[in-house]
C-alpha positions in Angstrom: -4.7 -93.2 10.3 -4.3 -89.2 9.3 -3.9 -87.1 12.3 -7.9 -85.6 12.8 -8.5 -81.7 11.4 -7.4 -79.3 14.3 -11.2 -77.5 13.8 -12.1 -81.0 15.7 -9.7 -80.7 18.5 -10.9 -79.9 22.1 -9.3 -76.6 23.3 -11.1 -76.2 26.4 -14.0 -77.9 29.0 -15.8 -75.2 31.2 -18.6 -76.5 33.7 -20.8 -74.4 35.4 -23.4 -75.0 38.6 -26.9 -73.0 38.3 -29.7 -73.2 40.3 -32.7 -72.4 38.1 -36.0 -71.7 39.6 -39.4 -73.6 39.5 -42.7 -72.1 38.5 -44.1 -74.4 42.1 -42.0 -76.9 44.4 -41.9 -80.6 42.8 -42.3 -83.2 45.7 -40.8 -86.6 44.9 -40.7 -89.5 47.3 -37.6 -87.8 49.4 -37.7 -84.3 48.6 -39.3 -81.5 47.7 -37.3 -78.8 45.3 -38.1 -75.4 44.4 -35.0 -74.7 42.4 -33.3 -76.9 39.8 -29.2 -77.6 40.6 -28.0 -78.1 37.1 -24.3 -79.0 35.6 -23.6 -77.1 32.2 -20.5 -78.8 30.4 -19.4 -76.6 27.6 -16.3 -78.2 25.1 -15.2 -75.6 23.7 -12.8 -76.5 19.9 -10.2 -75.1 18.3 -12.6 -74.5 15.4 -14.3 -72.2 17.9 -17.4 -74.4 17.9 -19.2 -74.9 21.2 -20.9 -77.6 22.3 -23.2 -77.8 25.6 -24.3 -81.0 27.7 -26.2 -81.0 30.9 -25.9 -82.9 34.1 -28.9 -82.8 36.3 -30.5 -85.3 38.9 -34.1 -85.0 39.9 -33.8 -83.3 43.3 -30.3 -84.3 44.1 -28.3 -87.2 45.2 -30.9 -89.3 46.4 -31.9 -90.6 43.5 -28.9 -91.8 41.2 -26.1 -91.2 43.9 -24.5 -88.4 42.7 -24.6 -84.4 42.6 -23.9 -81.7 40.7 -21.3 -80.7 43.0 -20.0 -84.2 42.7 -20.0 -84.0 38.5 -18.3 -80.7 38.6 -15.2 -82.4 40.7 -15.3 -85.9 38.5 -15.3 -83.6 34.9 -13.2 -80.9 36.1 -10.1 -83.2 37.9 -10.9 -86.6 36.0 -12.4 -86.3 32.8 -10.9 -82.6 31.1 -7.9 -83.9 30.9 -8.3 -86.8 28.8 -10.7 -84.8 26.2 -7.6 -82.0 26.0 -6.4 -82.1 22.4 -8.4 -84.9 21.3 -10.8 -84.9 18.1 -14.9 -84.5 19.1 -15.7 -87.3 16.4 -13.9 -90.2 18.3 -16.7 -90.3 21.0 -16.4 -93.8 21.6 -12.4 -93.5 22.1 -13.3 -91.3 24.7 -16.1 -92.6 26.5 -14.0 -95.5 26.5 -11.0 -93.8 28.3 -13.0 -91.7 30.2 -14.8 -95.4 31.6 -11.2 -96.8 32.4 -10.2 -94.1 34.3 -13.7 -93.2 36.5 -16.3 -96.3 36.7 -19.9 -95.3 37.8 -20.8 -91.5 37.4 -23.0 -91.7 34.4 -25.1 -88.6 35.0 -21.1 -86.5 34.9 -20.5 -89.0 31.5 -23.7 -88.0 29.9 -23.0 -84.5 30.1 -19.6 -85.0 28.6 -21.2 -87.2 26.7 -23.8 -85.0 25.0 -21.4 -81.6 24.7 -19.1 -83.5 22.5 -22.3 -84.7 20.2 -23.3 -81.3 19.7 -20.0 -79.6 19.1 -19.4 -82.4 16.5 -22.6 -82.1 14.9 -22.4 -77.9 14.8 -19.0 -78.9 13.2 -20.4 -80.5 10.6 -23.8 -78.7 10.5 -26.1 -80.8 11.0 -28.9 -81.7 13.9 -27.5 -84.3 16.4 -29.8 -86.9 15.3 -28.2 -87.6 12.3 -25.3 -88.3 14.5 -28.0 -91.4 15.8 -29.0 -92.4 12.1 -31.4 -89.8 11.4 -35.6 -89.4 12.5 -37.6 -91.9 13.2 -40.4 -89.5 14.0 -40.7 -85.4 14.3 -42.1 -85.3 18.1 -43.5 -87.6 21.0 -46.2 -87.2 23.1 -45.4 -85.6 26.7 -47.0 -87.1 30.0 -47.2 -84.3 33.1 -45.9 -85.6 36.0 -47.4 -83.9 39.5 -46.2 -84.2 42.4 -47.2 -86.0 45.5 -49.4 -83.3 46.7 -52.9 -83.6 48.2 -55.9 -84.3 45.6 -57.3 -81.0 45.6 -54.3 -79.5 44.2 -53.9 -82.7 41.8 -57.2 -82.7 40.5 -57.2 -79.4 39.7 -54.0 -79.3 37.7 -55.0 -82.2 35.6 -58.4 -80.8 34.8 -57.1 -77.5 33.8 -54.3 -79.1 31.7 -57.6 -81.1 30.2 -59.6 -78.3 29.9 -56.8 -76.4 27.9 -55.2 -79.2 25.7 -52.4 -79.4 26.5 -52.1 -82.9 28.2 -54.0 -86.1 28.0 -51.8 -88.4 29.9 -50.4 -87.5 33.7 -48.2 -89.7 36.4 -48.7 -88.9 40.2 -46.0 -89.2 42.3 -46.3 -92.0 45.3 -44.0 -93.0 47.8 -43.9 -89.9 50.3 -46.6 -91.1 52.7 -47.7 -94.4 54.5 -48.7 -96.8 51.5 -52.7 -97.0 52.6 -53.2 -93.3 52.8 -51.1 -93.0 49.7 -53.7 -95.4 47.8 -56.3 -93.9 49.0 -55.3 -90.5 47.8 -54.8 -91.9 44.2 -58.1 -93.5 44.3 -59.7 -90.0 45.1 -57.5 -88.7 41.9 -58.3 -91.5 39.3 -62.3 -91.3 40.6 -62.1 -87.2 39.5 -60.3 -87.9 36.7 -59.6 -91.2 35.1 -62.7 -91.1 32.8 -60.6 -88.2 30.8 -57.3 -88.8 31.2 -54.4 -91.5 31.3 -53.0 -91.8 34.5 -50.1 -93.1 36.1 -48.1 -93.6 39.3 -44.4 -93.3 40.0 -43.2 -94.9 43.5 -39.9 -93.8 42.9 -38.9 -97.5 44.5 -40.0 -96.8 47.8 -42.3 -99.9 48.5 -41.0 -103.7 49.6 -42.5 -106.6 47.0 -45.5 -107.6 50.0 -46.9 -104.2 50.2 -46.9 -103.8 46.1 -48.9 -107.0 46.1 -51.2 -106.5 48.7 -52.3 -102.3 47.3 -51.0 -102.3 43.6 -54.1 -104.3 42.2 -56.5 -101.6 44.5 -54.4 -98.8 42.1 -55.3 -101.0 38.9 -59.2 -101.4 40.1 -59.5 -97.8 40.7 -58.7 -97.0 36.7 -54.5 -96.7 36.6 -53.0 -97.6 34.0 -49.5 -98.1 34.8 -47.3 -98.4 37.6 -43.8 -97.5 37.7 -41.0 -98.7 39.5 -42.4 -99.3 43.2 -39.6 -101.3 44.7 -35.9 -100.7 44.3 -34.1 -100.7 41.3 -31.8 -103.9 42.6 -34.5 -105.8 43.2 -35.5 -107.2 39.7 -37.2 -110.2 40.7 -39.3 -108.7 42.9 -40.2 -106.1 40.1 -40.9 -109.5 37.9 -43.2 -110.9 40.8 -45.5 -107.6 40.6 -45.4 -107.3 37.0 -46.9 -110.9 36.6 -49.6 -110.2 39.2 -51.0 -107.0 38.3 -53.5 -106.6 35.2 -52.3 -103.5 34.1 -48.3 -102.8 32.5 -45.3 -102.1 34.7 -42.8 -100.0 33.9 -39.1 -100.0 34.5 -36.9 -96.8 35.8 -34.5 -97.0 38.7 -33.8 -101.1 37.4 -32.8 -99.8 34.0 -29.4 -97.8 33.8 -27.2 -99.7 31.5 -27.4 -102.3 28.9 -27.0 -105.3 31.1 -29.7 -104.0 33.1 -31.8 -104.2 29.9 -30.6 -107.8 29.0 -31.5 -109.0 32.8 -35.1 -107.0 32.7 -35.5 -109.2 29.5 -34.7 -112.3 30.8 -37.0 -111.7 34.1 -39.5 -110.5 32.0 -39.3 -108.2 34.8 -41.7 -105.1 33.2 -43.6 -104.1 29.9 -42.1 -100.7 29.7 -38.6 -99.0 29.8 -38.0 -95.7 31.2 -35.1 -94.4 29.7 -33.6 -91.4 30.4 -30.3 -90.0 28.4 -28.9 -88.7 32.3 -28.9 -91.3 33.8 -27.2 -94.3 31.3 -24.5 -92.6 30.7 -25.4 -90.7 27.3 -27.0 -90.6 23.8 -25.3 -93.9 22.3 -26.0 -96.1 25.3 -29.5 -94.8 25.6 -30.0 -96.0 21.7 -28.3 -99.6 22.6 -30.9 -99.7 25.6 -33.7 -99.1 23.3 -32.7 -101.5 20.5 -32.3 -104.3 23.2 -36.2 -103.3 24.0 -36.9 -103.1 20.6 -35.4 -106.9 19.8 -37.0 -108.0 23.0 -40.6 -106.4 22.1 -40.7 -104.0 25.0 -41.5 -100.6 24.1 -39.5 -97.5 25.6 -40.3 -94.2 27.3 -38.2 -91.5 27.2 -38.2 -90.3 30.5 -36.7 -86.9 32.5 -34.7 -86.3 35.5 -36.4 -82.8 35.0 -33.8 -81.1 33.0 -33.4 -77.6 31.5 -34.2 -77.2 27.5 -30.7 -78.4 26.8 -31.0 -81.7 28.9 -34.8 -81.8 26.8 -33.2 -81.6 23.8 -30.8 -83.9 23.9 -33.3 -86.7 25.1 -35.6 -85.0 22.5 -33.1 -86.0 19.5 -32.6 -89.5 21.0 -37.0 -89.9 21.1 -37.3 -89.1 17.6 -34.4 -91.1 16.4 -34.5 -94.0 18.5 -37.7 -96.1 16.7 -38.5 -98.3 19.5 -39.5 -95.1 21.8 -43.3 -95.9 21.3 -44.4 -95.2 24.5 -44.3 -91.2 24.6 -42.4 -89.4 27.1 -42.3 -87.2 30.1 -39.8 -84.7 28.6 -41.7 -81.8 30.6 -39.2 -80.0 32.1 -38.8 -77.1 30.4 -42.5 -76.1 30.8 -41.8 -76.6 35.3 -39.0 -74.1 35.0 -39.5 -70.0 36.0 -36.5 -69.6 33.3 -35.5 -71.6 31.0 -31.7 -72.1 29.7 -32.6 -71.5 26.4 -32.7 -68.5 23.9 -36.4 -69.9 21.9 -37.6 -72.5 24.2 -38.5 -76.0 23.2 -41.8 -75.9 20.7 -44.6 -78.2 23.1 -47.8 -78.2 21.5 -51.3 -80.3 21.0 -49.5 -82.7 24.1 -46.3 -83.1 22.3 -42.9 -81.9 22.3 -41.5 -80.8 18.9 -38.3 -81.4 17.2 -36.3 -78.1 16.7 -34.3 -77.2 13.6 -30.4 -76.0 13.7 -27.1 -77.8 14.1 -26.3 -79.8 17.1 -29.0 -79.7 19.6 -30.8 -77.1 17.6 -30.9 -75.3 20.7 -28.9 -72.0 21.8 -27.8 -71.1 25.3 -29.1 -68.0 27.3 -26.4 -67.3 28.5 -27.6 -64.1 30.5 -29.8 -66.7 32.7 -26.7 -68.6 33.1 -25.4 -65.7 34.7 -27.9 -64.9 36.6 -28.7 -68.4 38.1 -24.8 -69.3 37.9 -23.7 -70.4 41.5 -20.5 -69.2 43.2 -19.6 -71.7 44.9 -20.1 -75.9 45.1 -22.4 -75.4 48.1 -26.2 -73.9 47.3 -27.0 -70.7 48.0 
């Protein structure tokens, strides 16, 4: 095999930790954020061709177990110096070697992961998704996802996103108070609201399988129309037990981060949607393989967010619109909760969807004075 052109050749990985601001505070089950820690991964060539990833977990470690302070240690120690000197084209040589040498860590992988996508497709000059096999479709459809605040504040988000256009589908966050009150306070939402708009709750796994049997179907009576994820992501046949039980679909998230996950949802007919989110499998190609295995299986996919910057969106942006078996929209909404985004032009959202941009690579560029500004000095926050 001929040695690859030195344009290809990785000269250089540079992360950098910023903490960029929200426009309000997002409360999920655990936590509630009012800035964004986010992991830039920049691979720099000897081309002088730059691509950019992005590692991010929605609100920190509680979710998927790791931190951006944890990605920055794996990629800087672990990962740089197997990418030193080696071609950006051979991305499943690497992924490979980077798997043998550090399991787990598949938020620090996809931002690898992504970077070396977009430097190769700049490279060539062409938008990542022809990296994937090319479009499928030109945009998807974003949900809004609030957070678990009271139903004043709710209702009055939706109906001014209604009022304006610029949604038709939400998902309410669930999981941060005692399960009956919780009900209760979705029941007041969907009565306000349900007659205009698609709703849906996220439990972010928080409930046991009895308590999703006993108040789930008073979520379906009251006019939602999907539930996701209420009990933990380990537990798939508990997940299959509600998804039989309740009249309405159930859709996957914390269960669903690599293809064997996707093979065993199948086999449990455990849910009738996949959330799949770029971050948090590990990168662009396993996120395709995931949807295929959907796609062969009948089950449609989501692309979902762990509320990342514009280059995060756009990556999962690229894999939506070339992956054909995303048919159930997405929540790719991130850019629009941030004060500042990361990007030069932000992302194009309009009439409720989010629209493909046009460029090499991502078809994004970098801001880099918001970089600065939001960069972090150190690995702690603050």
């Amino acid at each position: 095999m001929s040695p690859a052109p030195p344009d290809l050749l990785v000269e250089r990985v540079e992360t950098i930790i910023v903490d960029m601001p929200l426009r309000r505070p997002h409360r999920f089950a655990r936590v509630t954020v009012d800035a964004q820690p986010v992991l830039l991964v920049f691979v720099h060539t000897l081309g002088g061709v730059t691509g950019v990833g992005e590692g991010v977990v929605p609100g920190g470690p509680w979710w998927g177990g790791e931190s951006v302070e944890s990605m920055k240690i794996t990629i800087d120690t672990y990962i740089t110096p197997l990418l030193l000197n080696r071609p950006v084209d051979s991305i499943d040589e690497l992924m490979r070697d980077i798997t043998d040498h550090v399991a787990a860590n598949l938020y620090a992988k996809t931002a690898v992961e992504v970077a070396l996508h977009d430097a190769w497709a700049r490279t060539l000059d062409v938008p990542l998704h022809t990296l994937l096999g090319g479009v499928a479709r030109d945009r998807v459809e974003v949900t809004w996802a609030l957070g678990a605040e009271p139903v004043e504040v709710v209702v009055d988000e939706i109906q001014r996103f209604i009022e304006d256009g610029t949604h038709r589908s939400f998902k309410l966050k669930m999981g941060a108070v005692d399960p009956v009150d919780d009900v209760e306070r979705i029941s007041a939402i969907a009565e306000k609201t349900s007659s205009s708009a698609s709703l849906r709750v996220d439990l972010n796994a928080r409930w046991d399988l009895l308590t999703s049997l006993r108040l789930l179907p008073r979520l379906a009576e009251a006019g939602i129309d999907l539930i996701e994820q209420p009990v933990p992501g380990e537990q798939m046949g508990a997940l299959a037990e509600i998804n039989r039980a309740l009249p309405i679909p159930v859709m996957a998230d914390e269960s669903l981060r690599t293809p064997h996950d996707a093979l065993r949802l199948v086999h449990a007919r455990a849910a009738d949607v996949w959330s799949v989110k770029v971050t948090k499998v590990g990168g662009l190609r396993r996120a395709r393989d995931i949807v295929a295995i959907g796609a062969a299986a009948g089950i449609p996919c989501h692309a979902g967010t762990s509320i990342e910057t514009g280059i995060g969106t756009a990556a999962s942006l690229h894999l939506a619109c070339a992956a054909a078996g995303v048919t159930w929209g997405s929540e790719l909404f991130g850019p629009l909760l941030f004060a500042e985004d990361t990007l030069v032009e932000p992302l194009r959202f309009a009439d409720g969807h989010l629209h493909l941009p046009d460029g090499p690579g991502l078809g994004v560029n970098v801001n880099m004075d918001a970089v600065r500004a939001h960069r972090r000095r150190g690995l702690t926050p603050g």
